[in-house]
N, C-alpha and C positions, 0 to 999 in steps of 0.2 A: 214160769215167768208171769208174777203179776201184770194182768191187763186194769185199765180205765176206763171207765163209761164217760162216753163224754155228749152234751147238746151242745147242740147250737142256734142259738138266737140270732135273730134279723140275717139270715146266712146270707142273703142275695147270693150268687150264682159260685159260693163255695171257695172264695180265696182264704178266707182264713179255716176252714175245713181242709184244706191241702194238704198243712203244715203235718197237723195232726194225724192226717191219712197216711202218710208214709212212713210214719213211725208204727211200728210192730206191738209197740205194746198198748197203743191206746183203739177204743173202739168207738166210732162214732153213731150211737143209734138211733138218734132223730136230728131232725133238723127244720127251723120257724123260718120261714116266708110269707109273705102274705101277698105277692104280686106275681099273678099265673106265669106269664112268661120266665120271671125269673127261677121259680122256683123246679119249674120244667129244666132250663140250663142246669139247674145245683144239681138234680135227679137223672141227668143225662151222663154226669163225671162224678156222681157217687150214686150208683144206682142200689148200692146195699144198705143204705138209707133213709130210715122212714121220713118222707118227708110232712110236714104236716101245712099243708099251704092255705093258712087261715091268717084270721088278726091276731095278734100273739093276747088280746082280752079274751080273748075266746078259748084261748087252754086253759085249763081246770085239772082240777087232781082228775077229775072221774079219763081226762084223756090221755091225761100222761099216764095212769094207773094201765090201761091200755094198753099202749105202746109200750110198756118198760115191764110191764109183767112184774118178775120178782128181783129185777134188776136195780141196782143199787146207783145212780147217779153221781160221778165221781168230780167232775167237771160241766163246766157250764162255761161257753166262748161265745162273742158275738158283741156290735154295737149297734146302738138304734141308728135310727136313718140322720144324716150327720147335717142336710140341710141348716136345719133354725141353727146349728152353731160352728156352722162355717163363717170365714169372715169376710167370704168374697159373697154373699147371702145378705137377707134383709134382719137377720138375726130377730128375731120375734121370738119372743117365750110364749111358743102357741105348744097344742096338745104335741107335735112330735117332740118338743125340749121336753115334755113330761115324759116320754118312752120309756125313758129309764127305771120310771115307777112297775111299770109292766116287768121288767127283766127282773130287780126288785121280788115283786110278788111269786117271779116262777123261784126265783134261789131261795126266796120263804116256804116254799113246797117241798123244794125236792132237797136242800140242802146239802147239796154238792163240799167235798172236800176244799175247793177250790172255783174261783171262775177269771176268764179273763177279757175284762170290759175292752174295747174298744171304738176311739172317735178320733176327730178331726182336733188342733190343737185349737181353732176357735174354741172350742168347751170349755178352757181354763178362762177366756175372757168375758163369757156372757155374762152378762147381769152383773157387769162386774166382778166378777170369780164370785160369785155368791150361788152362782147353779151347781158348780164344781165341787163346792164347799157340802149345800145340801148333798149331792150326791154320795158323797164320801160317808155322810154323815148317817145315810140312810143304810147304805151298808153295813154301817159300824154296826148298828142295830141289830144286825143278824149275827151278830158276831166274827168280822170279817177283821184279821189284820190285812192293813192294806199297804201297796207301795204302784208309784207310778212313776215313770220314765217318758218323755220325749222322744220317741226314735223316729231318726230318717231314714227313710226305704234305699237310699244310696249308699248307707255306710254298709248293708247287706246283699251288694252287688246286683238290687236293680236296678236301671239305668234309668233311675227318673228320683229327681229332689222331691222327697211323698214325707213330711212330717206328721206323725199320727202319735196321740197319745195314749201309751195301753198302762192301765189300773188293773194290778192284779191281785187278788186276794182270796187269802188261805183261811181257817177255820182255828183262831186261837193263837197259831204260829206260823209265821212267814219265811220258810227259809228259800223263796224263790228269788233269783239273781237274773237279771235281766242281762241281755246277748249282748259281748262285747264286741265292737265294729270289725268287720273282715276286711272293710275297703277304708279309701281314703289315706292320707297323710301317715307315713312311715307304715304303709300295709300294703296291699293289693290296690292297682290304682283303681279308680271308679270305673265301670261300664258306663262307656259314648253310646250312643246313637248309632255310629259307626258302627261298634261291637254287636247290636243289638240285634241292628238290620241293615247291615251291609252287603248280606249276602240275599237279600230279597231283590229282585228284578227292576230295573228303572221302569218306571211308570209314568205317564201324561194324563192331564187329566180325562176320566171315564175310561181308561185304559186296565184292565184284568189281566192277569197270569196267574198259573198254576204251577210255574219251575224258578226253582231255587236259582240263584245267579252263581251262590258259588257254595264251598263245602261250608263246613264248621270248625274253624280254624280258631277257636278262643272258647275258655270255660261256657262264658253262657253262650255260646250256641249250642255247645253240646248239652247244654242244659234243656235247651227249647226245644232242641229240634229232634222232636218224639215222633214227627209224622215224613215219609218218604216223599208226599202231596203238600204242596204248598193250598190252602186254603183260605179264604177268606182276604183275598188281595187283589181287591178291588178298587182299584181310587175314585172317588165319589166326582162326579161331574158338575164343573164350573162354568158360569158365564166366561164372556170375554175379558168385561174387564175385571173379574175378580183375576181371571188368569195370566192378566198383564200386570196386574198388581205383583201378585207369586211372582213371578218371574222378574221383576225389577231390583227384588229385595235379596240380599246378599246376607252370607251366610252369619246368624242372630240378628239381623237388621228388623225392627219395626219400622210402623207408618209414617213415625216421623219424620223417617229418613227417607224418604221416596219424593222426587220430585216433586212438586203441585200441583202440577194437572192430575195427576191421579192418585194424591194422596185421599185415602177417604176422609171425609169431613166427621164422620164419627166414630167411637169405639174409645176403649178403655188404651192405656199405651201397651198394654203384654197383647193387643188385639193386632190383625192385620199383620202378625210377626212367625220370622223364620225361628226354629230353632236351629242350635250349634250342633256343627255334625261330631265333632271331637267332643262335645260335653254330654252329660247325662240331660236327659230332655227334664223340661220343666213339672210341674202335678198336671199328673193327667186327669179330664174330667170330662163329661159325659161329652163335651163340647169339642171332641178330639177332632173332629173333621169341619170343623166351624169356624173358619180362618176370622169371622168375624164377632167372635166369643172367647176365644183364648189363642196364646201361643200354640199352633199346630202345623204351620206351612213345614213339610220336605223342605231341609237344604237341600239337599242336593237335585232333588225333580221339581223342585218347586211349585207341589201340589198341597191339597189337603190329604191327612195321613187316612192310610187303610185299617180296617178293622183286624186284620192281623197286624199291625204295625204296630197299635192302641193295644193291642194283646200283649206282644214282646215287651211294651214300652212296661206295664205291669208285671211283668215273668214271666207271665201265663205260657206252659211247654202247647206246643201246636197242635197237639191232639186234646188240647182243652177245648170242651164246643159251648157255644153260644148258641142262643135259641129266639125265633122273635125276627120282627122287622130290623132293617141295619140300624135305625134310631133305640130301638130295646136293645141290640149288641153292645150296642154304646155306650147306654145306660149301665148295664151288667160290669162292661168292663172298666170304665171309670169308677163305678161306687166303690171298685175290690177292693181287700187286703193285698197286696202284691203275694204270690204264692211263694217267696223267695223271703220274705218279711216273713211268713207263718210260719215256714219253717223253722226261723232262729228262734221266735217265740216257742212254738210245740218244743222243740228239743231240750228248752230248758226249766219248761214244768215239766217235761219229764224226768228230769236232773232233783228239782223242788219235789215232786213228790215222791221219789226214792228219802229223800233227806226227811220229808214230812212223815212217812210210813217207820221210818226208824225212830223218828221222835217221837211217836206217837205211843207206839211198843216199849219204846227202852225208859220213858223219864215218868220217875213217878211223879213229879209234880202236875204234868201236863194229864187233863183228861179234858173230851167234849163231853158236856151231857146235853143238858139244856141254855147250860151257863156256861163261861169263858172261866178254864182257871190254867195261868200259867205266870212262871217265873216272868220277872221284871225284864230283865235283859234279855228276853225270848221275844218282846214286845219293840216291834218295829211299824211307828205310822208315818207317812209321810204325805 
């Protein structure tokens, strides 16, 4: 059985590493961080991977020559830090909107078969799409057919609305198909909230448990629930009147809709707000326990959510660990790829590079050398 080498770029704490981990035939042998704590979480849930916890400017061939020996680099996964092109963000074209050139320069090195970018859909608006555009444009350069898709992390049964746009591209010939939806409208219906973490213990706030409230009675729990210990279910402790606030608001209710004695006088309208306990929760972001930064209030305990909760709410199974103060948990688990997302991804470059290895072999028009040569209709950009 043909195995893959595969890197990973800006891994933070290994959600998009998941996908590819549980598949048998790909091997992941390094992996780029450059933020201690996180990189400590990635190396705690893949520990048979190098990690290399630097600036990704600071990898050079003489490191990668290192780390990879006589190893042939098949895949290349990961996206820069999504900040400057998010749209909830100051959107600045400062040095991290340049990141890509880094990622860039390592696939000019090691010239992977394949790699699969990943970012936030802000990306396609900055600058106008003209960042989007260079980016495309800079790959092409290395000779990358490319194709990029839109996916929502709910159509692949996690329970949270997560839009992220992955660009994936092949060497010459593209025959990668992007994962068609398991959930949603005439499918499996979405993962609620409910489904998620219904069976986690009511909580007030400052309030801890370590027991399950009830079994695993729906696909994703049995999907999560890897560990027999309930862990990291701690609700973060509130003032009074933060916690008269929670508790006034009704199930998806914001600020607006709260009285006026104690409606807050500031915040954005997704701020000061419950989510739906029936619907899949909103993007999760570093700000998960922040009633006063994003949609995060419990319906149903009418708290700020728990760092297992921000887990679940991304896929992440429970024996997945965090590393770091509860604010670096936070961070780690907001920035992720949902592991539930990486999975439909890895399965179907696995599918593209079976197809890519036959074309490769079998067509005599098709060859790599240094230059691109293939038939017309083998050619797909988008």
């Amino acid at each position: 059985m043909e195995k893959y080498n595969v890197i990973d770029l800006f891994a933070g704490v290994g959600g998009l590493s998941y996908g590819f981990s549980k598949i048998q035939q790909f091997n992941i042998i390094a992996a780029n961080e450059i933020e201690h704590d996180i990189s400590v979480a990635y190396t705690l849930n893949h520990p048979e991977v190098t990690m290399l916890n630097c600036d990704i400017k600071d990898i050079n061939e003489e490191i990668l020559s290192s780390v990879l020996g006589d190893r042939k680099v098949d895949i290349i996964v990961g996206g820069p830090p999504c900040q400057s092109y998010s749209t909830l963000g100051k959107r600045l074209m400062d040095d991290r909107a340049n990141l890509f050139l880094q990622y860039k320069r390592v696939l000019s090195i090691l010239q992977p078969k394949a790699f699969v970018f990943e970012n936030v859909v802000g990306i396609l608006s900055m600058d106008k799409g003209r960042l989007f555009e260079l980016i495309k444009e800079e790959f092409r350069q290395l000779g990358y057919i490319l194709k990029y898709q839109v996916l929502n992390a709910v159509n692949y049964g996690v329970p949270q609305q997560r839009e992220r746009v992955i660009l994936v591209g092949f060497k010459g010939y593209n025959p990668f198909e992007f994962p068609r939806p398991t959930h949603g409208e005439g499918l499996k219906p979405y993962v609620t909230l409910k489904d998620a973490i219904g069976d986690l213990p009511v909580l007030k706030s400052g309030q801890a448990s370590s027991e399950f409230l009830s079994g695993a009675d729906n696909e994703f729990l049995r999907f999560v629930r890897t560990s027999e210990s309930l862990k990291e279910h701690s609700a973060p402790k509130n003032g009074e009147n933060l916690i008269r606030i929670m508790e006034a608001l009704g199930d998806g209710q914001s600020k607006d809709e709260l009285p006026e004695e104690i409606r807050p006088k500031s915040g954005y309208g997704n701020t000061y707000a419950k989510l739906w306990w029936d619907r899949p929760s909103t993007t999760i972001t570093r700000n998960f326990a922040c009633p006063s930064s994003s949609r995060c209030i419990h319906p149903r305990d009418s708290r700020a959510m728990t760092i297992r909760e921000g887990a679940r709410l991304q896929s992440f199974p429970d024996d997945y660990l965090f590393y770091g103060s509860d604010g670096m948990k936070r961070l780690e688990i907001g920035n992720a790829v949902p592991p539930l997302l990486s999975k439909a991804i890895a399965e179907q470059i696995l599918d593209a590079m079976h197809n890519y290895t036959q074309q490769v072999n079998g067509d005599k028009e098709f060859r790599i050398e240094n230059k691109i040569i293939a038939s017309e209709e083998q050619i797909s950009i988008f």
